[in-house]
ChimeraX commands (.cxc) that place a marker at each C-alpha (Angstrom):
marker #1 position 161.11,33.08,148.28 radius 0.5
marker #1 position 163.46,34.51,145.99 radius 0.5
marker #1 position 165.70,32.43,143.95 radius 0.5
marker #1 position 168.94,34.30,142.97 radius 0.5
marker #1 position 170.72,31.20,141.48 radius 0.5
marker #1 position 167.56,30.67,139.09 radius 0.5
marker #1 position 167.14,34.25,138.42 radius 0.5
marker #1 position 171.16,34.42,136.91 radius 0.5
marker #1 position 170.70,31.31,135.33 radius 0.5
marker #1 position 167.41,33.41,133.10 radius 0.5
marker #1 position 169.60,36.66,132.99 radius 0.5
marker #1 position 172.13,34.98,131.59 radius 0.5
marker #1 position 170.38,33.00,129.22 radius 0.5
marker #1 position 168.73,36.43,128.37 radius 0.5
marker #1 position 172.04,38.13,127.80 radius 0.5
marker #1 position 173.20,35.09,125.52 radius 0.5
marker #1 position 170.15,35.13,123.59 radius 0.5
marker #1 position 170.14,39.19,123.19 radius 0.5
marker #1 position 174.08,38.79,121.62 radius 0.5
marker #1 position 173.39,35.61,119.56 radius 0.5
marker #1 position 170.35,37.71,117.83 radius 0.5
marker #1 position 172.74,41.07,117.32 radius 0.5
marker #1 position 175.23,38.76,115.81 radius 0.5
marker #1 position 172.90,37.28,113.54 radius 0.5
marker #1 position 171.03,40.92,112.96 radius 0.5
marker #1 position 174.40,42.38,112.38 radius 0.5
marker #1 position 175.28,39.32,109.69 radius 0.5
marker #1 position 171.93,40.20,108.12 radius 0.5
marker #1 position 172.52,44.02,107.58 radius 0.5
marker #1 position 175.44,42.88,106.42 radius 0.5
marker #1 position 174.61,40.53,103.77 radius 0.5
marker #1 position 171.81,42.88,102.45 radius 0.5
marker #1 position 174.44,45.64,102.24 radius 0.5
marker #1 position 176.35,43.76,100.02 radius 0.5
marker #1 position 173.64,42.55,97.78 radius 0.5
marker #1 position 172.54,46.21,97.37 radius 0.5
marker #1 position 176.04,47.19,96.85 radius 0.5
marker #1 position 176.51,44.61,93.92 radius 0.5
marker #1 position 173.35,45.48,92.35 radius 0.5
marker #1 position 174.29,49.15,92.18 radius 0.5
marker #1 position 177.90,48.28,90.64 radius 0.5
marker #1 position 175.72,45.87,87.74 radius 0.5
marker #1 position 173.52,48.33,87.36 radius 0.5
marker #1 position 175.93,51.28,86.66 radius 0.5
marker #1 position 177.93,48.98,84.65 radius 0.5
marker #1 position 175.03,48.26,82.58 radius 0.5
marker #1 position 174.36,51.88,81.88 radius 0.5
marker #1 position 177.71,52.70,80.74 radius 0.5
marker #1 position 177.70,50.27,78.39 radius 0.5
marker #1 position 174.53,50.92,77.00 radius 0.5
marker #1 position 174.85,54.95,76.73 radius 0.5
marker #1 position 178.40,53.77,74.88 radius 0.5
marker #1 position 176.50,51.73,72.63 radius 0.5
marker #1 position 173.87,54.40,72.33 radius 0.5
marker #1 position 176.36,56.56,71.26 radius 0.5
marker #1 position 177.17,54.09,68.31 radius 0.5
marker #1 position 174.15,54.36,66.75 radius 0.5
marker #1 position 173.58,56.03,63.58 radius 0.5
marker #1 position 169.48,56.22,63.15 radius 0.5
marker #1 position 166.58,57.36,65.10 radius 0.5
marker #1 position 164.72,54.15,64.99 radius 0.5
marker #1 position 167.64,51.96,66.51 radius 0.5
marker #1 position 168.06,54.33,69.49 radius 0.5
marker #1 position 164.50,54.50,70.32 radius 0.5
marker #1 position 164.65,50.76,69.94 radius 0.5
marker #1 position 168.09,50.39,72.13 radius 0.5
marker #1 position 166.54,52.64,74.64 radius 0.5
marker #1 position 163.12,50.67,74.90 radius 0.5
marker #1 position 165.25,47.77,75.36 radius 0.5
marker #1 position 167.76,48.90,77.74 radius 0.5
marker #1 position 164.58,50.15,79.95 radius 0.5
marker #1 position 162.28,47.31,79.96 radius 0.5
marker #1 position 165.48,45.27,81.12 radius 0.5
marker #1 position 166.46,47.89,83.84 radius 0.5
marker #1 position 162.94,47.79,85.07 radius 0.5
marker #1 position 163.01,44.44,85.27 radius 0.5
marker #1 position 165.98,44.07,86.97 radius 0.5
marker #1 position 165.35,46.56,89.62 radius 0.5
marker #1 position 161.71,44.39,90.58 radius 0.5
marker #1 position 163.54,41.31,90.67 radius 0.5
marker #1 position 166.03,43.17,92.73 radius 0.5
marker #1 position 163.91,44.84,95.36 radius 0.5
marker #1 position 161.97,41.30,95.74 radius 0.5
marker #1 position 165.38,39.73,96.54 radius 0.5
marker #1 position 165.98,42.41,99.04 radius 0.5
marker #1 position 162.28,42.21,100.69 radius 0.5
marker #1 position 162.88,38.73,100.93 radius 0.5
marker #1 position 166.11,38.91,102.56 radius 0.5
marker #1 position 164.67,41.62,105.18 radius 0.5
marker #1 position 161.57,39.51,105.72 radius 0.5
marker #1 position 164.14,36.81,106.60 radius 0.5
marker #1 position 165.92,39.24,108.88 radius 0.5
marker #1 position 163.19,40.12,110.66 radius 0.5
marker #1 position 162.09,36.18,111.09 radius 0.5
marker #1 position 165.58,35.36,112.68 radius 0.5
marker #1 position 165.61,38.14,114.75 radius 0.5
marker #1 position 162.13,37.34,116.21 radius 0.5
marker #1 position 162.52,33.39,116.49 radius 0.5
marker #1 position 165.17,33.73,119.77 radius 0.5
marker #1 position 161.83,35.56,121.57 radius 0.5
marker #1 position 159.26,33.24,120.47 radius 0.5
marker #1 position 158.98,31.11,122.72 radius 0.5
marker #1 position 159.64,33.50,125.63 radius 0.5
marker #1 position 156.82,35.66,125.10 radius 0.5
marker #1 position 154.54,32.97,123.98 radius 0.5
marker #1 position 155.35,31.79,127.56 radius 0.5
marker #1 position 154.66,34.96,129.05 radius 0.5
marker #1 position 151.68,36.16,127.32 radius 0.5
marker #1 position 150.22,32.89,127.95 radius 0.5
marker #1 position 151.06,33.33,131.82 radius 0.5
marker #1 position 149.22,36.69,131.83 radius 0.5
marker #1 position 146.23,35.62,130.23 radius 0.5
marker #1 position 146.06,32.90,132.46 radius 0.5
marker #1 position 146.27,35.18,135.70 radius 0.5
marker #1 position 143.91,38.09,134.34 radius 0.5
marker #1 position 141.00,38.63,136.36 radius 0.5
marker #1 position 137.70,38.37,134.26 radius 0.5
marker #1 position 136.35,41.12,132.88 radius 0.5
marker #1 position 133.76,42.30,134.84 radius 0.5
marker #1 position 131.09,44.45,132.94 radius 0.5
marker #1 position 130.55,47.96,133.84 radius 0.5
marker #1 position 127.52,49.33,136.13 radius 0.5
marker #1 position 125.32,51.41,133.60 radius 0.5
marker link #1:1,2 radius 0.2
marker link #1:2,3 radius 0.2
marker link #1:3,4 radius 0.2
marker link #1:4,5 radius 0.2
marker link #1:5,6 radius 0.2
marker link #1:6,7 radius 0.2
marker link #1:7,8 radius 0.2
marker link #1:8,9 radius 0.2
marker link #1:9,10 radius 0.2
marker link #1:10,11 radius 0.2
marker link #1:11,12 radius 0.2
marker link #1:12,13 radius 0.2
marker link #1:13,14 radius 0.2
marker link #1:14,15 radius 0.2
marker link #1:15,16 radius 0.2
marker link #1:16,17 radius 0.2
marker link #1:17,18 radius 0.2
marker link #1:18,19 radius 0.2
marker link #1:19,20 radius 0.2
marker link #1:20,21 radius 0.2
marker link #1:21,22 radius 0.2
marker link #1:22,23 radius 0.2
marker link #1:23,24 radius 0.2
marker link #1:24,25 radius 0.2
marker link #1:25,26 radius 0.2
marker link #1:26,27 radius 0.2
marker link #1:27,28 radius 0.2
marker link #1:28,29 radius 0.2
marker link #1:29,30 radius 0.2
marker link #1:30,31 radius 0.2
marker link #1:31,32 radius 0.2
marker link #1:32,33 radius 0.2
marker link #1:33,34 radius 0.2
marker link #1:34,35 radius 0.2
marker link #1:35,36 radius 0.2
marker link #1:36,37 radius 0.2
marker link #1:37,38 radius 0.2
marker link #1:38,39 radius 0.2
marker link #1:39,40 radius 0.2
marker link #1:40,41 radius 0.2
marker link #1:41,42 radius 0.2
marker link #1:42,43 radius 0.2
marker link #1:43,44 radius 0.2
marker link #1:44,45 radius 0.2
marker link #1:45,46 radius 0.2
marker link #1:46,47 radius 0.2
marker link #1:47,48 radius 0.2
marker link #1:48,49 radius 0.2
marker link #1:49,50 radius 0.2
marker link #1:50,51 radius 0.2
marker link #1:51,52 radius 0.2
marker link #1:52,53 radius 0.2
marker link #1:53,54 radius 0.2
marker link #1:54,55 radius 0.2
marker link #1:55,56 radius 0.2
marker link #1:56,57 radius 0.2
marker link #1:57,58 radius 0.2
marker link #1:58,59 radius 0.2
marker link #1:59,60 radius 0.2
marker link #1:60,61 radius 0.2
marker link #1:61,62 radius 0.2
marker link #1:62,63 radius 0.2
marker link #1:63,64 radius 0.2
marker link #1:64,65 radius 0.2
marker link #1:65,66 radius 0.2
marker link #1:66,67 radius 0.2
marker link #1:67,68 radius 0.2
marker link #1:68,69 radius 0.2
marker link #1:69,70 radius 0.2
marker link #1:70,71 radius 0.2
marker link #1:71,72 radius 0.2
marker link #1:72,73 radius 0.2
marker link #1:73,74 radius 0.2
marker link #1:74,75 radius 0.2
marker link #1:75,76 radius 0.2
marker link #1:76,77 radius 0.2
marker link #1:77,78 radius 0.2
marker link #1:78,79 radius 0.2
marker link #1:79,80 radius 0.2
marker link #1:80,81 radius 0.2
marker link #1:81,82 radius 0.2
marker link #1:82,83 radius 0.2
marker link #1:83,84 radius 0.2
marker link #1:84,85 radius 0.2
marker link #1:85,86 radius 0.2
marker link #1:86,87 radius 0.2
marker link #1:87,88 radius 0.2
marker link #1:88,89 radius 0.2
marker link #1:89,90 radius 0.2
marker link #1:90,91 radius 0.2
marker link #1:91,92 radius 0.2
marker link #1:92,93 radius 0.2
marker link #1:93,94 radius 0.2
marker link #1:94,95 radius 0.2
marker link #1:95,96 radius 0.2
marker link #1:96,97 radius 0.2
marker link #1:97,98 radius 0.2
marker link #1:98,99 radius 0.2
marker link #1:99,100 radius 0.2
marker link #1:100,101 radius 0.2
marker link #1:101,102 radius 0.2
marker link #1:102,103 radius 0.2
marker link #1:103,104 radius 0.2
marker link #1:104,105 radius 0.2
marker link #1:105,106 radius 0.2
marker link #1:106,107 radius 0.2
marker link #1:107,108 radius 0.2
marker link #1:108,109 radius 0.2
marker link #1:109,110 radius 0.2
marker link #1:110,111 radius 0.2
marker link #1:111,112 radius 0.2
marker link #1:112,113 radius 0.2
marker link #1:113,114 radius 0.2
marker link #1:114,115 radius 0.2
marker link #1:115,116 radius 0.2
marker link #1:116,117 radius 0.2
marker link #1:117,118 radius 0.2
marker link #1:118,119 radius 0.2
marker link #1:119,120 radius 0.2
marker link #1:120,121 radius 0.2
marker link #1:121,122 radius 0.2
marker link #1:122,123 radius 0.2
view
């Protein structure tokens, strides 16, 4: 027989669980907006002061220099950078999952126990 008290007791807790994990999605987005945001203002920063220094510069061999500097730095910024921001979606992706663990652990476990056995096919 049907159960309609247990059956909104798991919609609810399905509902909860469904706005808990958009909160914490949203949060997430939110953080790695602002990360990316910050990194762009450094990194434009960065540039204007260098092409101002750049400008300063009165021989061929200290530009080139100033330059290879002011790349290898850049580069090595922007990989430390985009690791920080895989992490933090990697991390988003594990706290958005984790409310649904269990649940379809649960469920896949229930269907594999209830699967008839494969039967092989008549040749």
């Amino acid at each position: 027989m049907f159960n309609f008290d247990e059956a909104n007791k798991k919609s609810k807790e399905a509902v909860d669980t469904a706005l808990r994990t958009y909160s914490d999605t949203a949060k997430g987005f939110q953080a790695i907006a602002a990360e990316a945001a910050e990194y762009s203002k450094k990194s434009f920063q960065d540039a204007v002061t260098h092409f101002e220094t750049l400008a300063g510069v009165r021989s061929f061999e200290a530009a080139f220099e100033l330059q290879t500097s002011y790349v290898k730095s850049s580069y090595e910024s922007f990989v430390s950078e985009a690791t920080k921001l895989g992490e933090m979606y990697a991390d988003l992706a594990k706290s958005a999952y984790k409310p649904y663990e269990t649940p379809i652990a649960a469920a896949v476990a229930k269907t594999t126990r209830q699967a008839p056995p494969a039967t092989p096919a008549a040749a």
